[in-house]
C-alpha positions in Angstrom: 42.7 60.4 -29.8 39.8 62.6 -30.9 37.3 60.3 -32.2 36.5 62.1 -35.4 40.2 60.7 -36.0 38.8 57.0 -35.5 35.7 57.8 -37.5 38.1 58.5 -40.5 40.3 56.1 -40.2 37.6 53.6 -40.0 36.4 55.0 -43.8 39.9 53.7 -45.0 39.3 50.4 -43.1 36.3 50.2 -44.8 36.7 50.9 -48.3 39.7 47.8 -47.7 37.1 45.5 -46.2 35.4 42.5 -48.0 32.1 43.0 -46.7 30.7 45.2 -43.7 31.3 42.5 -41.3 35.2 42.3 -40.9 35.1 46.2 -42.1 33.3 46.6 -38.6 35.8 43.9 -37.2 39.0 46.0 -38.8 37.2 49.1 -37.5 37.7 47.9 -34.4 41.3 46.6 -34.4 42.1 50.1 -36.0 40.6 51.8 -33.2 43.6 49.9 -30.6 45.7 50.4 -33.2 45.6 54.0 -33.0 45.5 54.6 -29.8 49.0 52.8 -29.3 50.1 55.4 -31.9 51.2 59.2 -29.6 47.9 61.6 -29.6 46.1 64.1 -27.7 44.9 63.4 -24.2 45.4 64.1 -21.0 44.4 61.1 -18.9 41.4 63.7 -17.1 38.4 62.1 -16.4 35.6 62.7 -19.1 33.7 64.9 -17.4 36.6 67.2 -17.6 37.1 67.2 -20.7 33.1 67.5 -22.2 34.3 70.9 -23.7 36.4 68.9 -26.3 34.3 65.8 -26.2 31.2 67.1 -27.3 32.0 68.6 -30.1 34.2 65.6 -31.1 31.6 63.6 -30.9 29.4 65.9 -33.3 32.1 66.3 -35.5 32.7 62.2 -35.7 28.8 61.7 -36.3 28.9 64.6 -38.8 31.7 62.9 -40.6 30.5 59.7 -40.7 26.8 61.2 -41.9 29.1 62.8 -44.9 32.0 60.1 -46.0 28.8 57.7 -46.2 27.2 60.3 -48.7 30.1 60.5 -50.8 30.6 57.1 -51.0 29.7 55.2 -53.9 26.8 53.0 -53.7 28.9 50.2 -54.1 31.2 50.4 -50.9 28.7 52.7 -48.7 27.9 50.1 -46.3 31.7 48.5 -46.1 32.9 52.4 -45.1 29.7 52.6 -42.9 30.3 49.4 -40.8 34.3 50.5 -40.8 33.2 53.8 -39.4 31.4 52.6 -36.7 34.0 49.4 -35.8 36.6 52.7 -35.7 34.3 54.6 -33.5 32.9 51.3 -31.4 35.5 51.0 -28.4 35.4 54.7 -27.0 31.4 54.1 -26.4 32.5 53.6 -22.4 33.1 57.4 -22.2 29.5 58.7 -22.7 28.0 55.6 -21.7 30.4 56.4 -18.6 29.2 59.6 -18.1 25.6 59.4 -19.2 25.1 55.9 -17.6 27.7 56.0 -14.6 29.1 52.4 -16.4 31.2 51.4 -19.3 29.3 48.7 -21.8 32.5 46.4 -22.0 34.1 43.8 -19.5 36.4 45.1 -17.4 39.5 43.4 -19.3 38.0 45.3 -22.3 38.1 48.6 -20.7 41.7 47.6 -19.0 43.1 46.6 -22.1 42.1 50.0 -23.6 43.6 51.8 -21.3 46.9 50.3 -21.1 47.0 50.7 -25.2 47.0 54.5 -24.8 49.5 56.5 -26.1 48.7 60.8 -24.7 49.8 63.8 -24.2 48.0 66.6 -23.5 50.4 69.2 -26.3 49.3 67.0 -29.5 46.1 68.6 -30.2 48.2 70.3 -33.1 49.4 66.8 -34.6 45.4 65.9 -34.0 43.6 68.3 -36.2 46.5 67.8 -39.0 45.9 64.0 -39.1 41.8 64.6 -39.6 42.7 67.6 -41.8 44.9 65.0 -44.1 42.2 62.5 -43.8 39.6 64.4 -44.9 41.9 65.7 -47.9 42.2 62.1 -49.0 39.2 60.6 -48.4 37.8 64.0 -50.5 40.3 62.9 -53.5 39.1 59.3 -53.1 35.4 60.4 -53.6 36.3 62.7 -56.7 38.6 60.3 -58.2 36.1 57.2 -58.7 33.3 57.4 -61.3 29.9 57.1 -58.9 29.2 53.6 -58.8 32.3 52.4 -58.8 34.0 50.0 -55.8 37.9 50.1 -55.0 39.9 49.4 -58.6 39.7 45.3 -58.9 36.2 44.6 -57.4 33.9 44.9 -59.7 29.9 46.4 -59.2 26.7 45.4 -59.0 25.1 46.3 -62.3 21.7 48.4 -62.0 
């Protein structure tokens, strides 16, 4: 799964959250989540693949540096901390290729693999998925007053 896709997700996760901490936590659990669901891949090593993952990764930081803009005050570091829980677990693929090791335990890194879900013909279903994302998380930015947290929770008064 492209990780712009996890980046996005992890906005949802975060707006949910309670507090940055188990947004970070559901972040991460989203991350497995979605990797269990069918995506794009093609099981090539990353260094094979830098074409696509480069700009992916751009594209996720970009995304991340623009949700948390459009954020309201109020639940900009929950999304943040979601975000980066989302984004978190595929940190062994540049750390991999820059490094020549993956961060996590072995078990981590097993457990990871075994979760995936590829095929090398979804790029299609990818781009749709951050495309409908980014058309929600958009109408979730335009729909709340600035200042305002998810309907219920109530903000800090300035």
């Amino acid at each position: 799964m492209l990780v712009t896709n996890h980046v996005l997700s992890g906005a949802f996760v975060g707006r949910a959250a309670s507090g940055p901490v188990s947004a970070f936590v559901a972040g991460v659990a989203s991350h497995f989540a979605l990797d269990a669901v069918p995506h794009w891949g093609d099981g090539r090593p990353i260094r094979e693949v830098m074409h696509i993952a480069v700009p992916d990764g751009l594209l996720g930081l970009t995304a991340m540096a623009g949700v948390t803009a459009a954020t309201e005050p109020s639940a900009r570091l929950r999304v943040l901390a979601g975000m980066a829980g989302a984004a978190f677990p595929d940190l062994d693929k540049p750390a991999d290729r820059f490094l020549g090791f993956s961060p996590f335990p072995r078990r981590w890194d097993a457990f990871h693999q075994a979760v995936q879900h590829e095929s090398a013909g979804r790029m299609p279903q990818e781009v749709l998925v951050g495309l409908a994302q980014v058309a929600l998380l958009a109408a979730l930015a335009r729909r709340r007053p600035s200042g305002q947290g998810l309907p219920g929770r109530t903000s800090p008064v300035s």
